[in-house]
C-alpha positions in Angstrom: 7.3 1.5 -21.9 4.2 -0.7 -22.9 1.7 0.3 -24.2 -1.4 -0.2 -21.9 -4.4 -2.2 -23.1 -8.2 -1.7 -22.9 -10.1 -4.2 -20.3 -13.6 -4.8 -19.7 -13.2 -5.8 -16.7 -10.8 -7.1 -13.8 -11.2 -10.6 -14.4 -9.2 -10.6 -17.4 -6.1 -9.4 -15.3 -7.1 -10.0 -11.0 -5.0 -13.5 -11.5 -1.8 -11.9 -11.8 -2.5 -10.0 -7.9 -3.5 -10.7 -4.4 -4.6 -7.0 -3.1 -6.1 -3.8 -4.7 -5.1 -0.1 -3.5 -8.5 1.6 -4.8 -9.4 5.0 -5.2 -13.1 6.2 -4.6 -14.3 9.4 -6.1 -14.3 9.0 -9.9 -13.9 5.0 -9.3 -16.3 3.7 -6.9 -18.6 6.8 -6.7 -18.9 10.4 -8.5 -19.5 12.0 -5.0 -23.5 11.3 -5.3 -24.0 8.1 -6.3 -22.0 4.2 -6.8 -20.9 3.9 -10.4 -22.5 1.0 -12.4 -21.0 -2.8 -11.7 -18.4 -1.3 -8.6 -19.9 -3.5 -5.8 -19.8 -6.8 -7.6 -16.3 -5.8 -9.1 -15.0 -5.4 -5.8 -17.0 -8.4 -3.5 -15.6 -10.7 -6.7 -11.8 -9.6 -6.8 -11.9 -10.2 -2.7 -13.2 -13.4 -2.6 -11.4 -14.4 -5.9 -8.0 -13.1 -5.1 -7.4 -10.8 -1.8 -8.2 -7.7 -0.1 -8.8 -3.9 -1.1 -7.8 -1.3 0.8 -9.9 1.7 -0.6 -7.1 5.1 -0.9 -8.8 8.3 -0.9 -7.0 11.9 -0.9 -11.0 13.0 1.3 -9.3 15.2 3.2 -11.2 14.0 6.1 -9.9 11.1 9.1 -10.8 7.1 7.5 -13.4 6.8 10.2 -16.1 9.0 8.7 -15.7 7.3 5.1 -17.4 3.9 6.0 -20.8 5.7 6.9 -20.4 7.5 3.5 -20.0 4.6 1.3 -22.7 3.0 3.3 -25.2 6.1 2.3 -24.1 5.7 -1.2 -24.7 1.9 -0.9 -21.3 0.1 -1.6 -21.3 -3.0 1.1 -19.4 -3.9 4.1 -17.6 -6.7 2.1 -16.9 -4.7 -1.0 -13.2 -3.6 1.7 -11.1 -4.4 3.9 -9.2 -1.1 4.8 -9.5 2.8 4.5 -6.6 4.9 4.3 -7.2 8.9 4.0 -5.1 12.1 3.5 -7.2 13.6 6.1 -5.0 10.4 8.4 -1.8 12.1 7.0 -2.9 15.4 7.8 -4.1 15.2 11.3 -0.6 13.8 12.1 0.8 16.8 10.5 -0.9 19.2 12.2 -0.4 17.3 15.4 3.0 17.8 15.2 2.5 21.8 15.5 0.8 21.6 18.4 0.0 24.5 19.5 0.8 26.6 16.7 -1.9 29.3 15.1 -3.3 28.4 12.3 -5.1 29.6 9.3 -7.6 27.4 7.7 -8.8 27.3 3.6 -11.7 24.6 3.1 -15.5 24.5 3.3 -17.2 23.9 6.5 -18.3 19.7 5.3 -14.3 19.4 6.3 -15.2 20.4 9.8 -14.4 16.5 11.2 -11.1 16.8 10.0 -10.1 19.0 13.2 -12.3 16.6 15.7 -10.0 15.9 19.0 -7.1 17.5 17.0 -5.5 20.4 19.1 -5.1 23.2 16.8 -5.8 26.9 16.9 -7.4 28.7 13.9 -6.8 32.1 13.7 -9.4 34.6 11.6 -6.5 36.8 10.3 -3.3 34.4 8.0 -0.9 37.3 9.3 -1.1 35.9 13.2 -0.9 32.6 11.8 2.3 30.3 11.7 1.2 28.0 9.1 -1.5 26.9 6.5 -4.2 24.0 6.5 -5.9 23.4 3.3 -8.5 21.4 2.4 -9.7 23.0 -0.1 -11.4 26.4 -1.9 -14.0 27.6 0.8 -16.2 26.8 -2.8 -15.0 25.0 -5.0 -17.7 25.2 -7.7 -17.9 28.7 -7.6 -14.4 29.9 -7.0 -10.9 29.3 -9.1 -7.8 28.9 -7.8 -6.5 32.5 -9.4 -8.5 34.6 -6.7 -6.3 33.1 -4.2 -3.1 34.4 -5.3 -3.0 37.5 -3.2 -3.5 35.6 -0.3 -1.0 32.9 -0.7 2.2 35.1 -2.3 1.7 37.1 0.9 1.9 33.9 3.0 4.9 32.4 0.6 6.9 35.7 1.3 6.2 35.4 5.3 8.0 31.9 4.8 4.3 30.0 6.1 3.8 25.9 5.2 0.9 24.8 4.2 -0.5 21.3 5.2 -2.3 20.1 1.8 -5.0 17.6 3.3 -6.1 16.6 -0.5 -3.4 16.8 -3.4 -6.0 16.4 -6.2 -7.0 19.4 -8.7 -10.0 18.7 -9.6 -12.7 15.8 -8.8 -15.6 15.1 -10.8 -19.1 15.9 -8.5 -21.7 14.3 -9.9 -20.8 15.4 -13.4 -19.5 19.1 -11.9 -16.0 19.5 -11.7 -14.8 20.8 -8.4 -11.4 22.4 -7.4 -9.2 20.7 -4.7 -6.8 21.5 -2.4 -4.0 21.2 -4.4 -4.8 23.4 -6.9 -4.1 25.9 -4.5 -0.8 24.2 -3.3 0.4 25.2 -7.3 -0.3 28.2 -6.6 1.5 28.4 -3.0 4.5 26.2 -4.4 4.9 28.6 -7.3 5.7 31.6 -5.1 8.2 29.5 -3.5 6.0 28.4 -0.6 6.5 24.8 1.2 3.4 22.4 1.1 3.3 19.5 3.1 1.4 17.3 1.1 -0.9 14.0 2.4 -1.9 11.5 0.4 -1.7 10.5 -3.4 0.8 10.2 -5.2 2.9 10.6 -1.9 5.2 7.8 -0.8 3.5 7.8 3.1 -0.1 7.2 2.1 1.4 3.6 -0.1 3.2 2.7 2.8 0.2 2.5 5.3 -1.9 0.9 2.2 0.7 -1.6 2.3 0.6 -2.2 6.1 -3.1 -2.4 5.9 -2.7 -5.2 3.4 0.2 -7.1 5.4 -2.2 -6.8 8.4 -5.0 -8.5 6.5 -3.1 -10.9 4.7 -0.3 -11.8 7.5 2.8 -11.7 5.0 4.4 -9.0 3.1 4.4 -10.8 -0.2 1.4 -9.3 -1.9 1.1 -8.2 -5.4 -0.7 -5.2 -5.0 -2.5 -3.8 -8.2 -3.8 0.3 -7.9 -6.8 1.4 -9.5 -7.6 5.1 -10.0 -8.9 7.9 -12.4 -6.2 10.6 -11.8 -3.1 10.5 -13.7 -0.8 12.8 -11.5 -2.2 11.3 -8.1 -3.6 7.7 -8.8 -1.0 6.6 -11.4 2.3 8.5 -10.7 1.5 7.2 -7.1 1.5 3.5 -8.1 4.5 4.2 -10.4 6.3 5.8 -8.0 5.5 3.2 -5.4 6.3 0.3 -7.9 2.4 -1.0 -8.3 1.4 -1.9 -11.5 -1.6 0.5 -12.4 -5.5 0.5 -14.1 -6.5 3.9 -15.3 -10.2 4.0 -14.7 -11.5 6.7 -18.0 -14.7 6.4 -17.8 -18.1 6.7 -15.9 -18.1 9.3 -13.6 -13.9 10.1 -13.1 -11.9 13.1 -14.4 -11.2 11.3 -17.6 -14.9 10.9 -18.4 -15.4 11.5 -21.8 -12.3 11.4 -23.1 -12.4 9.8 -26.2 -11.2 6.5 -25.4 -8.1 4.0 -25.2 -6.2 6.2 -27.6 -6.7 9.2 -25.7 -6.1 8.4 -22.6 -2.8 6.5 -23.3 -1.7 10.1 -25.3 -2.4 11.5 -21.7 -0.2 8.9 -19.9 2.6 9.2 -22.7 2.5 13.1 -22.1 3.4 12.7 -18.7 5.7 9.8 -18.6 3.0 7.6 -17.0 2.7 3.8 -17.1 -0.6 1.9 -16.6 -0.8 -1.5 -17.2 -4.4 -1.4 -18.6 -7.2 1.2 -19.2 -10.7 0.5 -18.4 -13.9 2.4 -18.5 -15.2 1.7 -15.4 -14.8 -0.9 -12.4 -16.3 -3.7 -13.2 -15.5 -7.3 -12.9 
C-alpha cells in the first residue's frame, strides 16, 4: 500500500479524474459556516475536469440540502448532484409500510418523515422496528445512556434503520454524536442495523448514476473526497475510488498533527488514500 502524499490543493492531482464524490460537513462546511477556498476549489475542478456530486450521510432527503448550502453560501455551480442517507432511509422505511415505529433523533430531522407513511409509536415496546437519526442531543448526551434502551430492543429481535452511519461530526468546532454511534451500541448486543449511506455500497452506486446521468457514459474516473476514515475513505476503498483525506480546517481530523499522523490513522485501519490535504482547495 502507498503511502499517501500531502497536496495543497486539487490541481496538482484533478488531471488524473473526470468526477468528484464529495463529502460536506467537515469538507465543504463545519455545519455553520463554508470552509476557506471550497467554492473556488469546486467551480475550478467542474469546469476543469467534470462534475461533483456532493455525498452526505445528513440523515435528511437531498432536496432540503441545496437551500442549506445556499444559506451557508456555496454556489449553484460549485455541484451537480446530491445524494443523501436520509434518500436511503426513506426507501427503507418505506418498505415497512405500515409498521410501528420508534424514533431516536432531534426534532431539526423532522423533514426526513415528510410524505413518508410511517407510524411513530411513544413507547419502543409497541414498536416493530427502530429509526435513528441520531441522539435526541447530541452535544449533551453520549452514546452509553442509551444502552438500556437498545439491549432491550436487541433481545426483542427489533432493526434499526441508521439514517447517518457517522460517529461523530465536527459542529462548528463542537463535536457532536451521530447516529451510528448508537448503531455500535445496538450491533453489539447482537441487534440488526440497516445502515444508509457512507461507507455503504448503495449510496456509491447512485453517486455513480448521478455522474453517468451528467456525463452520458459510464467511463468516469471518479475521485472521493472526505474527512472520515471509516465512512469517507473505507467507502471509496470499498467502492474502488481512489481517495483524498481532507485533515484539516473544520473536519474530525482537525488538529491532528499533520501528514504523518493522519497516514498512522489510515495505516491503523487498513485504509488507502491517495493523498492528504488540509483543506479543499484548488
Amino acid at each position: 500500500m502507498n503511502a499517501p502524499n500531502l497536496i495543497q490543493g486539487l490541481s496538482e492531482i484533478a488531471p488524473r479524474y473526470d468526477a468528484m464524490a464529495c463529502d460536506a460537513w467537515g469538507v465543504i462546511h463545519n455545519g455553520k459556516t463554508l470552509l476557506p477556498g471550497v467554492a473556488d476549489a469546486m467551480q475550478r475542478f467542474r469546469a476543469e475536469r467534470g462534475p461533483i456530486v456532493i455525498l452526505t450521510n445528513a440523515p435528511k432527503p437531498s432536496s432540503v440540502i441545496p437551500g442549506q448550502l445556499d444559506r451557508l453560501g456555496l454556489p449553484r455551480d460549485a455541484w451537480d448532484a446530491i445524494v443523501t442517507s436520509g434518500d436511503v432511509t426513506r426507501a427503507e422505511i418505506e418498505a415497512r409500510a405500515g409498521a410501528p415505529a420508534y424514533r431516536i433523533g432531534p426534532s431539526f430531522d423532522d423533514p426526513l418523515f415528510e410524505g413518508v407513511d410511517v407510524a411513530f409509536v411513544p413507547d419502543i415496546a409497541d414498536a416493530s422496528f427502530i429509526v435513528c437519526t441520531g441522539l435526541n442531543d447530541g452535544f449533551t448526551e453520549e452514546p452509553e445512556s442509551y444502552r438500556k434502551l437498545l439491549s432491550g430492543a436487541a433481545r426483542r429481535g427489533l432493526t434499526m434503520v441508521c439514517a447517518n452511519p457517522d460517529i461523530q461530526v465536527n459542529w462548528g468546532g463542537r463535536l457532536m454524536w451521530c447516529a451510528g454511534a448508537l448503531a455500535e451500541v445496538f450491533a453489539e448486543y447482537g441487534g440488526e442495523v440497516v445502515f444508509a449511506g457512507k461507507p455503504f455500497a448503495p449510496a456509491y452506486r447512485l453517486v455513480a448514476e448521478k455522474i453517468e446521468h451528467v456525463r452520458g457514459d459510464k467511463e468516469a474516473r471518479i475521485l472521493a473526497v472526505g474527512d472520515g476514515l471509516k465512512t469517507d475513505i473505507l467507502g471509496a476503498n470499498n467502492a474502488g475510488l481512489d481517495a483524498v483525506l481532507v485533515a484539516g480546517d473544520g473536519g474530525l481530523l482537525e488538529g491532528a498533527g499533520g501528514l504523518e499522523d493522519a497516514a498512522a490513522q489510515l495505516r491503523a485501519l487498513d485504509l488507502a488514500a491517495t493523498a492528504i490535504m488540509t483543506g479543499l482547495r484548488w
